[in-house]
Structure formats: C-alpha cells, structure tokens
N, C-alpha and C positions, 0 to 999 in steps of 0.2 A: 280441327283440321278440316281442311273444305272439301267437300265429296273428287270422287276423280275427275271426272269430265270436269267441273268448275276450274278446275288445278289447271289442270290442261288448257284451259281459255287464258287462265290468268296469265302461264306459262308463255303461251303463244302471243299474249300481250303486250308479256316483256321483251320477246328476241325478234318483234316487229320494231322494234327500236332500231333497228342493225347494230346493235353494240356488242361489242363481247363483252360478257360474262365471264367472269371466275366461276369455279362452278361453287363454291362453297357461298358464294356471295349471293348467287343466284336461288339455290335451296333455301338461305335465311327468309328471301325474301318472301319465299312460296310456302318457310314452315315447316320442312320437310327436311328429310334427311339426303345426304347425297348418293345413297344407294337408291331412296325414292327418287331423287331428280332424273338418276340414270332410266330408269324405265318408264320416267313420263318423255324423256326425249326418247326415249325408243319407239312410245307409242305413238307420237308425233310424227316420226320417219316413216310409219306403218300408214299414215293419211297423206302423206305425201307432201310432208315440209321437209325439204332439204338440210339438216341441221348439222350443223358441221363440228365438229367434237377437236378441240387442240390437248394433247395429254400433256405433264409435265407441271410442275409446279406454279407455273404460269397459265395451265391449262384452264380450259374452258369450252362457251359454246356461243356460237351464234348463225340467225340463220345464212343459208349461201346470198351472196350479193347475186340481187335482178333475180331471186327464186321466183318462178311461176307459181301462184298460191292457188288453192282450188277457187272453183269460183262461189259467191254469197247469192244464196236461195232466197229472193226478193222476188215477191211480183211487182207490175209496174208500177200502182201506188206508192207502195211502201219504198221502192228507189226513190219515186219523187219525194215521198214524205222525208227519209232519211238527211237529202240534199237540201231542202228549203229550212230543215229545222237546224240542220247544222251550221248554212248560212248566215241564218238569223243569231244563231248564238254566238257568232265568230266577227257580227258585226255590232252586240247587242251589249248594252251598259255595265254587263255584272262584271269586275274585274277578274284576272285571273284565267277564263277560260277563253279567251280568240287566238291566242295561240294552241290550249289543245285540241279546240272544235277543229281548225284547218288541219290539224294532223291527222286530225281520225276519218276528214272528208278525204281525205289523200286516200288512205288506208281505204275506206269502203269503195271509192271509186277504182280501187287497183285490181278489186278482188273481184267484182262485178263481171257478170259473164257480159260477153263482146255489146249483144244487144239495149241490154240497161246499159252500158256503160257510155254507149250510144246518144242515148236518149239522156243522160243527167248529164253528158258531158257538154252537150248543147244548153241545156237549161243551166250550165255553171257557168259556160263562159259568156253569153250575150247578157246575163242579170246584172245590173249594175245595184248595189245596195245603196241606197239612200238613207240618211240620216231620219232617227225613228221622232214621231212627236206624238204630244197630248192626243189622247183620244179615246174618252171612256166606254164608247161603247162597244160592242163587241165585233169580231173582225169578220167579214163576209166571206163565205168559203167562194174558192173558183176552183172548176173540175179540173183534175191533175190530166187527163186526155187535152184538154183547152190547152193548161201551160203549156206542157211541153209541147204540143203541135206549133204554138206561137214560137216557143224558143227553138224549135228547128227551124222556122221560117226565117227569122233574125237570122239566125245560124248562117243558112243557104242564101241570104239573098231573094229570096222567093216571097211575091204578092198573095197577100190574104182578102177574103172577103168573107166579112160577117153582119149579124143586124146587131146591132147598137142600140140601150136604152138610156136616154140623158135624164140627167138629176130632175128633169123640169114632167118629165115619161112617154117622150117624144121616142119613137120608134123609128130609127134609120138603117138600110145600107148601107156599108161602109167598104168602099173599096183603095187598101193601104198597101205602102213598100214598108215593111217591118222594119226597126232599126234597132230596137233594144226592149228590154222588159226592167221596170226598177219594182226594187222592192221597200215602200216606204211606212213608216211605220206599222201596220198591221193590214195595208194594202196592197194587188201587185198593178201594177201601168202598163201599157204599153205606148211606146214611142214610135211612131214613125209620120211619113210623108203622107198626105187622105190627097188619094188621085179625083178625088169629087170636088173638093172643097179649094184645091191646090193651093194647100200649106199644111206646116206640119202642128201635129194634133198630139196626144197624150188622152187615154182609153182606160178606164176601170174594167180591169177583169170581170170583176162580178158581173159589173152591165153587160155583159156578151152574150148576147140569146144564141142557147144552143154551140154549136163547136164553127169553129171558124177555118174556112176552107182554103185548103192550100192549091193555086189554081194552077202551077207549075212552071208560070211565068217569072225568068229572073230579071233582075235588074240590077242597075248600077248604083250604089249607095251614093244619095246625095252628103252634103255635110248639115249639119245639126248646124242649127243656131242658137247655139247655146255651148257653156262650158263641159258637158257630159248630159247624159239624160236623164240623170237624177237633179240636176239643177234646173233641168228643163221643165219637168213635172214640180218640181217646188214653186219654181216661177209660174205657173199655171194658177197653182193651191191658192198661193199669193194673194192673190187676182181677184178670187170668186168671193162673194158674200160668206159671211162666217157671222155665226151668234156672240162672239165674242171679239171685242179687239181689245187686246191688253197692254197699258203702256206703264211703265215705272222708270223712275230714275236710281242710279244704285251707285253709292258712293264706293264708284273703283272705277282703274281706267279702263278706256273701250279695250285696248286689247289683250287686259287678263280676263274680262268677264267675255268677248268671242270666242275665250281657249273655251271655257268653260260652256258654255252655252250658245254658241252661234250656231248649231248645228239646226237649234229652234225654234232661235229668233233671231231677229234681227238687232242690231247693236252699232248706235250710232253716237259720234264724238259730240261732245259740247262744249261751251264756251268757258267750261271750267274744265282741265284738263284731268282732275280728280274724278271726276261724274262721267258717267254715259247712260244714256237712254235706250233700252230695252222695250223692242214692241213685239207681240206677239198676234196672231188670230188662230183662233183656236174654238172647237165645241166643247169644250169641258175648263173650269173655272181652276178647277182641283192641278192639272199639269202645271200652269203658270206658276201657280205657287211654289210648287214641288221644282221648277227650272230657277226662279229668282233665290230660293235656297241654299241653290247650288254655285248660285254666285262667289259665295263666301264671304260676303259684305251686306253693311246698312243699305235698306233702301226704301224709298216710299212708293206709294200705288198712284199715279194718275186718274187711272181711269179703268175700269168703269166701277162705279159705287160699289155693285156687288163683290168685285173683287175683297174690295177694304172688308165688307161685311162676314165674306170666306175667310178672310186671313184672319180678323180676331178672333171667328170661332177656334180656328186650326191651333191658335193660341193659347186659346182660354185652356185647351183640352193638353195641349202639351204641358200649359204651365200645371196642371194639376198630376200629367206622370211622372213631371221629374221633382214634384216635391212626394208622390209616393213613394 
C-alpha cells in the first residue's frame, strides 16, 4: 500500500478528472478500503479541496465544479520549465501522450498562483510549435528570464531591443516589433518585423546577448508573410547552407509519404505516379535515415554517396539483430 501523503496525490489525481466516482470504484483504484477512502477525503477537505460526497448506492465523490485549488509552489524557472517540457511532449512523436501532456498543462496552469500563471500564460499562448527535425547535436540552453520576457512582448504588442550574434559572429543591434516565438526541433526563434533592416527576420534565442529590453513602445501587428511563423522560420532553415542535402526516391505516392514525413521534408510528385521524391537538408546523416524509414516503402538514395554508405552500415547491423 503507498504511504499516505503519495495516497493522497494519487487521490487527488483522480477527482481532477471532474468525474464522479463510486466510491467503491474509487478505493480499488487506490487499494484501499472504503473506510480508508473516507478519511483520505477527509483529509483532503482539511487542505481545502471542496470534495463533495453523494451517499446512497449510487453514491460517491467528486471534486466541487470551478473549485478554487491551492496554488503550486514553483519559482520562476521551474513554471517555465514545467510549460516548455509539457509543450514539447504534447507536440512530440511518442504516441500516446499529446493528449495527457495538454491535460496536465491545463491542470498546472490552473493551480499556479496569479503571477506565474501570468508569465506561462504568455509564454503558452504566443509559441507556436513547429514540426521537430534531424539534429544530433546537443540543444542550446536560452535563459527562461529571456523567453518569457520575449513571450510577454509578443504577448503586449511591445518593441524589443537586443544585441544579436549571427552564425557568421557578426555582433548587431536589433531593434524588433515581436510577433511570435516557435519552438522548432530542439530550438526556440523568434519572429518578428527588424525596424533596422525593414523586413521581417526570424532570431535564435541562444544568439541573444544578454536579456532583451522591453522599451514600452506599442505597436500595431503587421501581417506575417507567411502561412504562421513556424513555416516562416522553416522557410528561412530552408534557405541557408547545410552539410547535408539529402534526396531519395521512394516507391509510394507523394501523398501517403507527406502524411508520414512532410513535416521534415520536402515531398515532391513524379512522373510516375507510384514514386515521389523526398529531399531533405539536414546536419546529421543518421535522421534521414531514420525519416525515409518511416515512410513504410522501398526506396533508393540519390544523393549524397555518404548517405548510401550510412544506410548499409545501419543494415549490416540490423541484419545481424534480427537473425540473433
């Protein structure tokens, strides 16, 4: 049986559901007896969950509808941390959990006392999640005071100015009308309008020297040219030199292999309607593989040689697990 306090989490797990409970239904679940159940919802009432008790052979329990819950003892970090990892998981490949990651950011953003809830409610609703891709190396931290200041800017409407370091380590001033923040593979961006440059740009967090200052100037959101600003920043990605360009052909049509993988790559018709062409650019060899996989069809490698060379090893070695 689980100690009581854990009981008591579990408990309070379950009649965040808003569902009533039987109560006998509810004790199996927790392992206990229904004279146990009675005094961990006692104890519950005693913290100041509203927990509402139906008697009668129908009886049961659940908590009051719209209960004010206490609030969740977080410092600012650890709200932003809670927020970006649950995002990530609610938009992230493993089947199964983007339905209960969203439940449970519901849940921690309810309980959040006024001022975090503040600050991630901003950073929830201006992030647009972008589709994740290849990229072995490790993900660059950006300071959670940075995000969120960026994501209340989005937020407000409100001009930022920061220094800027470009891939090339060109060191700029950058004076922006904030539009959006995406979250793309294991990177964050920021989107907006560069009142220097007059046009609109797309900003790696990490490159942001120091914290970027909100000057208190609002303005009027232009429109995006583009279809959201995760396409916007993909189309950017697009664009730039990359160590890799990866093209295959893959015997299936274009658009069972888009369901499957356009989110990666790009996926183009041929003049066999059986076939389409798959190109990728990418720094790591190892994703391609692991996305034309995923296709669920034959296919051959284009380009580049090493690719071919990656894929027999990747072979040789599977062919040798699944005859152990």
């Amino acid at each position: 049986m689980a100690n009581t306090s854990s009981r008591t989490l579990r408990l309070l797990s379950l009649l965040q559901t808003h569902r009533h409970w039987p109560g006998t239904e509810l004790a199996g679940r927790l392992g206990v007896s229904v004279r146990t159940l009675r005094r961990d919802i006692d104890r519950l009432r005693e913290l100041g969950y509203p927990v509402q008790a139906q008697r009668g052979t129908e009886g049961g329990y659940q908590l009051a509808a719209g209960a004010a819950l206490p609030p969740l003892v977080v410092d600012d970090e650890e709200a932003v941390a809670l927020v970006v990892g649950l995002q990530a998981a609610a938009q992230g490949p493993v089947e199964g959990i983007a339905e209960s990651s969203l439940r449970v950011l519901a849940k921690v953003v309810q309980v959040m006392p006024t001022r975090l809830r503040h600050r991630v409610d901003a950073l929830h609703r201006v992030t647009v999640p972008g589709p994740g891709w290849g990229d072995s190396a490790a993900p660059p931290t950006v300071d959670p005071d940075l995000l969120t200041g960026v994501a209340m800017a989005c937020r407000d409407s409100e001009r930022l100015r920061f220094a800027y370091t470009s891939a090339a380590g060109e060191r700029t001033e950058r004076h922006l009308e904030p539009h959006r923040l995406v979250m793309l593979g294991r990177r964050w961006y920021l989107v907006g309008y560069d009142l220097t440059r007059h046009d609109w740009r797309s900003f790696r967090l990490d490159r942001v020297a120091g914290a970027a200052e909100r000057t208190g100037d609002r303005f009027r959101p232009r429109e995006l040219p583009a279809a959201d600003a995760a396409a916007f920043v993909r189309a950017g990605i697009d664009t730039w030199p990359a160590p890799h360009r990866v093209e295959a052909l893959v015997a299936a049509p274009a658009a069972g292999v888009r369901a499957r993988v356009g989110q990666w790559a790009t996926v183009e018709e041929t003049a066999d309607a059986g076939r389409c062409r798959v190109v990728m650019t990418t720094d790591s060899l190892e994703w391609p593989l692991v996305a034309l996989g995923m296709t669920g069809a034959e296919f051959e490698v284009v380009e580049p040689p090493a690719l071919r060379e990656r894929l027999h090893d990747w072979g040789t070695r599977f062919t040798r697990a699944a005859a152990g």
